[in-house]
C-alpha positions as a LaTeX table, in Angstrom:
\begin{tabular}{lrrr}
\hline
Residue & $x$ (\AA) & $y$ (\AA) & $z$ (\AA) \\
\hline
Unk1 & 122.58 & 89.78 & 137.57 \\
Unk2 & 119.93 & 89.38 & 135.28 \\
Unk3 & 119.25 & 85.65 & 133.90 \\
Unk4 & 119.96 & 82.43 & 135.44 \\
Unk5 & 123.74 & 81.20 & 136.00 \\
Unk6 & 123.25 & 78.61 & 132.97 \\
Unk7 & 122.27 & 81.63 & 130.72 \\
Unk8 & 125.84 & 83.42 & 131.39 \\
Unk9 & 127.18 & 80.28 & 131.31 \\
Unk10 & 126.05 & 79.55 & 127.97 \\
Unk11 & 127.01 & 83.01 & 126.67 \\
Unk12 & 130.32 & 82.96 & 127.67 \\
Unk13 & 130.62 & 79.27 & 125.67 \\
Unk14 & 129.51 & 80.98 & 122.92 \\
Unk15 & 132.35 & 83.70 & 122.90 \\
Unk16 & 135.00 & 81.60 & 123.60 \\
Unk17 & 133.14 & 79.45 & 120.48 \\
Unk18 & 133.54 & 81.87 & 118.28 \\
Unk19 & 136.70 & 83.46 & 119.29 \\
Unk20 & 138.21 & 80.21 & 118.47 \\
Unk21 & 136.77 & 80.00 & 115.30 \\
Unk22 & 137.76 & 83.37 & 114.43 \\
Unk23 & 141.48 & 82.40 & 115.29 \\
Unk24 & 141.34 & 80.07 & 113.60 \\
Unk25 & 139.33 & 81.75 & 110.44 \\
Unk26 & 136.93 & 79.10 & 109.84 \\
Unk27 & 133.75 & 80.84 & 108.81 \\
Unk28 & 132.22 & 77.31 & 109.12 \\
Unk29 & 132.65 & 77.21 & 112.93 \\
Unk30 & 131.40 & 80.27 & 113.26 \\
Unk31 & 128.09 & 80.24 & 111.98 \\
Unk32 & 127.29 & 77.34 & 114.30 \\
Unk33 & 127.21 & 80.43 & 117.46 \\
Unk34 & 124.37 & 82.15 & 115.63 \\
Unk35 & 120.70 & 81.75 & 115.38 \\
Unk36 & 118.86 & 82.45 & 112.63 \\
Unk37 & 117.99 & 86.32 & 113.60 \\
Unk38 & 121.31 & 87.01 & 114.85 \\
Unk39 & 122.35 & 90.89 & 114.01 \\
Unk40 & 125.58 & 92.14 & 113.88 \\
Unk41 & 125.97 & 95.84 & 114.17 \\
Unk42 & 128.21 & 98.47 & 113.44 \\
Unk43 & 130.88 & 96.47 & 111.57 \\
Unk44 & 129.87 & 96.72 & 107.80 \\
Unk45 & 128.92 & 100.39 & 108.36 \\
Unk46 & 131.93 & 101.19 & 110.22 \\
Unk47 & 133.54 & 100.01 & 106.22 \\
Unk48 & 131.06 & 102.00 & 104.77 \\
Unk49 & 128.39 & 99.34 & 103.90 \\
Unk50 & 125.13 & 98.27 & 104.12 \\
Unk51 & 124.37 & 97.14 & 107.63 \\
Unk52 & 123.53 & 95.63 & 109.99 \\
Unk53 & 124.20 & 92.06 & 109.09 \\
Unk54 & 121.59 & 89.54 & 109.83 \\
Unk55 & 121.90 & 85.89 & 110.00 \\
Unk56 & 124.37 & 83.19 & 110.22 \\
Unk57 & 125.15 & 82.98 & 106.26 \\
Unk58 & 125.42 & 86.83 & 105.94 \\
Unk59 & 127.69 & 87.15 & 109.06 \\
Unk60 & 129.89 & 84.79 & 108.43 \\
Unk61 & 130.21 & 85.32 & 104.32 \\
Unk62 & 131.35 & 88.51 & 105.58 \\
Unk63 & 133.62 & 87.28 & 107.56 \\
Unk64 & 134.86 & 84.37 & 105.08 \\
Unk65 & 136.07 & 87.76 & 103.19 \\
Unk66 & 138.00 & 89.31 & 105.27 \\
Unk67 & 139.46 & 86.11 & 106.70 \\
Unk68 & 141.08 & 85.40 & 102.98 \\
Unk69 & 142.76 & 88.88 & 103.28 \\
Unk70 & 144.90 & 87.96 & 106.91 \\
Unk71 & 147.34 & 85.72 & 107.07 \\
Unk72 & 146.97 & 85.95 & 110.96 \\
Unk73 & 144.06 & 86.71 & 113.53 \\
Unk74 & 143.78 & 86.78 & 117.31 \\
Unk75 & 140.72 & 86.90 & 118.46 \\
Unk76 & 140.38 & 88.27 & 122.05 \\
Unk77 & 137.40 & 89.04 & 123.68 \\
Unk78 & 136.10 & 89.91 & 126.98 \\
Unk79 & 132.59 & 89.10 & 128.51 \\
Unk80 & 132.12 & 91.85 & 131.61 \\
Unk81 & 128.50 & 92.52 & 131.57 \\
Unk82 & 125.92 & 90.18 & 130.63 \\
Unk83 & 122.32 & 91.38 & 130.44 \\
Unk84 & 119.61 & 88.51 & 129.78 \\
Unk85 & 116.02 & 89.73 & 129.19 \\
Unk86 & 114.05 & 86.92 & 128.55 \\
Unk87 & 115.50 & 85.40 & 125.24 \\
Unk88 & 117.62 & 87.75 & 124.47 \\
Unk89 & 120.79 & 88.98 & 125.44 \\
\hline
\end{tabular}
């Protein structure tokens, strides 16, 4: 296991952070689990747009979209294999 117990720790606060605000579709919540150079990848490409997204504002206007569309979300998600490497992860 790569990274210190407090690291995984930390991560795994963060998913369950912003699973909940996902749930709950408060775009709000959820840009308070990402830094300032976070990068999401994959999602607006895999709808044909411009990626990746970078940044709290950017993710989560995204986001703020798509929540307005669904009456409903459930947010699941699974943390199996951390990798830490120095500040990242």
């Amino acid at each position: 296991m790569a990274g210190s117990l407090d690291d995984h720790n930390a991560i795994r606060e963060l998913t369950l952070n912003y699973s909940s605000a996902a749930s709950a579709k408060d775009d709000a919540a959820m840009a308070l689990v990402f830094t300032q150079d976070a990068r999401v990848l994959g999602v607006a490409e895999g709808m044909g747009m411009d990626g990746p997204l970078v940044g709290p504002k950017t993710i989560c206007g995204f986001f703020a979209k798509i929540f307005e569309t669904l009456e409903h979300l459930t947010q699941m998600a699974q943390v199996a294999n951390i990798k830490v490497t120095g500040d990242e992860a």
